[in-house]
C-alpha positions in Angstrom: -37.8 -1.3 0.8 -39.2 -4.4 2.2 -37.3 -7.4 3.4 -38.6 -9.5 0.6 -37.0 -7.4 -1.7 -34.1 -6.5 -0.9 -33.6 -10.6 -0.4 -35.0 -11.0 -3.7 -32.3 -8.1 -5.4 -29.3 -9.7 -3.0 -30.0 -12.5 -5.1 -29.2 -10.8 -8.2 -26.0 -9.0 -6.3 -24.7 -6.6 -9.6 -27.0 -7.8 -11.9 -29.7 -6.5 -10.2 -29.5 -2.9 -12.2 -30.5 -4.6 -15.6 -34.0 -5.7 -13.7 -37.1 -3.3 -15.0 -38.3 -2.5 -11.0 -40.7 -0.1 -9.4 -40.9 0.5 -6.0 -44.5 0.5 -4.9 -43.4 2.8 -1.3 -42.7 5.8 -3.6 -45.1 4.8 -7.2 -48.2 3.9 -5.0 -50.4 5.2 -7.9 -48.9 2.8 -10.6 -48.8 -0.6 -8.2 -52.5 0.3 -7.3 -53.0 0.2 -11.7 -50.8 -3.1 -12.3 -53.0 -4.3 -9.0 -50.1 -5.5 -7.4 -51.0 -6.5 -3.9 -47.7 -7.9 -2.3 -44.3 -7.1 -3.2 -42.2 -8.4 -4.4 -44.6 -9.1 -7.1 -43.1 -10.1 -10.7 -44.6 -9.6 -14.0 -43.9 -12.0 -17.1 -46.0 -12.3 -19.8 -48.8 -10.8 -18.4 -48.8 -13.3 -15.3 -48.2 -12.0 -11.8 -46.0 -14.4 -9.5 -45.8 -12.9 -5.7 -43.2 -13.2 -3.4 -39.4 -13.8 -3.9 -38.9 -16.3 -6.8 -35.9 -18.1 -7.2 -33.3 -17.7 -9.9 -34.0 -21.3 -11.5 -37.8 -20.2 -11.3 -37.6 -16.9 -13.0 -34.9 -18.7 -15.7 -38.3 -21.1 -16.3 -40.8 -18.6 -16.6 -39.2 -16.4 -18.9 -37.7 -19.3 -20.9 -33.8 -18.1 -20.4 
């Protein structure tokens, strides 16, 4: 629900339903476990990456 994300899913548009999400307003309990402290925060490989990441940057970190 914040404005980071929902720039960060525009930026998917359609695509956006084959992205693994949680959002931490209503899952507070499992955000507060992964430690996530910001949001958008993305996971990959272990590594946490805040803030909206570009396509070209997500395409690098997860090797596509």
């Amino acid at each position: 629900g914040c404005h980071a994300c929902e720039t960060q899913e525009k930026m998917f548009g359609d695509n956006y339903q084959y992205i693994n999400s949680v959002d931490c307003f209503y899952v507070q309990d499992k955000c507060a476990q992964e430690e996530i402290e910001a949001t958008p925060t993305w996971i990959i490989g272990g590594e946490k990456f805040r803030g909206v990441q570009t396509i070209d940057k997500l395409k690098e970190r997860t090797n596509c």
